[in-house]
N, C-alpha and C positions, 0 to 999 in steps of 0.2 A: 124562111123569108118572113120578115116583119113588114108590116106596113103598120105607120106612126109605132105603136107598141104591141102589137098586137098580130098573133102569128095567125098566116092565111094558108091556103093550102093551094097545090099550084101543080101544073103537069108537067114532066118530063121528056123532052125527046134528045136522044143521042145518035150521033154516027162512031164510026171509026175515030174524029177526029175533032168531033162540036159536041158540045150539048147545051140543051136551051131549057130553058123556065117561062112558062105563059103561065099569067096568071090575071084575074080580072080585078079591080077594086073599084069603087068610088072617087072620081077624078076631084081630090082637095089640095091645100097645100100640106100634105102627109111626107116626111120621111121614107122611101122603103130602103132597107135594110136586108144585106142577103148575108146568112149568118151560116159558117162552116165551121167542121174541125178538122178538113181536109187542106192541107196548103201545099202548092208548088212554090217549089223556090227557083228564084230567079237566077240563074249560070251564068247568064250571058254578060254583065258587069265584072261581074270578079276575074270571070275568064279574060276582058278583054285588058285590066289591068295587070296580069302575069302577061298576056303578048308587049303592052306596053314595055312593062320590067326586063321583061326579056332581049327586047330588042335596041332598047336602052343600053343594056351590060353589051350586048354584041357589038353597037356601033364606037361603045366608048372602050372597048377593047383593043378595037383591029385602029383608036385614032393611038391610043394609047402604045407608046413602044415600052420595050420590057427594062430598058432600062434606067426605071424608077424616074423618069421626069412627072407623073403626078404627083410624088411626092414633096420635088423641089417647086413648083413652078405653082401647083394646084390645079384645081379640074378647071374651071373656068375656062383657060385655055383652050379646051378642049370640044368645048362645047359651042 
């Protein structure tokens, strides 16, 4: 952790499921900065753009009949 540029030292506490940073400074108008080489990546965007995609192909499937009217008419229709 930096505070303005400058790194401070700071306690630790974890559960199973949180962990936290206390730490004390000088109340200025200072920057603090928490600095990692650890990242979690975020799943839940990407993920919810494949159910999107998915359910998308499904609903324009079952409007779509098989015999090739998307081709002649265009999706529009369809949607």
């Amino acid at each position: 952790m930096l505070v303005g540029e400058k790194p401070i030292t700071f306690m630790v506490k974890e559960n199973a499921t949180h962990s936290a940073r206390y730490f004390t400074y000088e109340h200025k108008s200072l920057a603090i900065r928490v600095v990692s080489t650890y990242v979690i990546t975020e799943f839940l965007q990407p993920l919810m753009i494949l159910v999107v995609a998915f359910t998308l192909a499904i609903l324009l499937s079952k409007r779509i009949k098989e015999d090739g009217k998307l081709l002649r008419r265009g999706i529009r229709e369809y949607l």
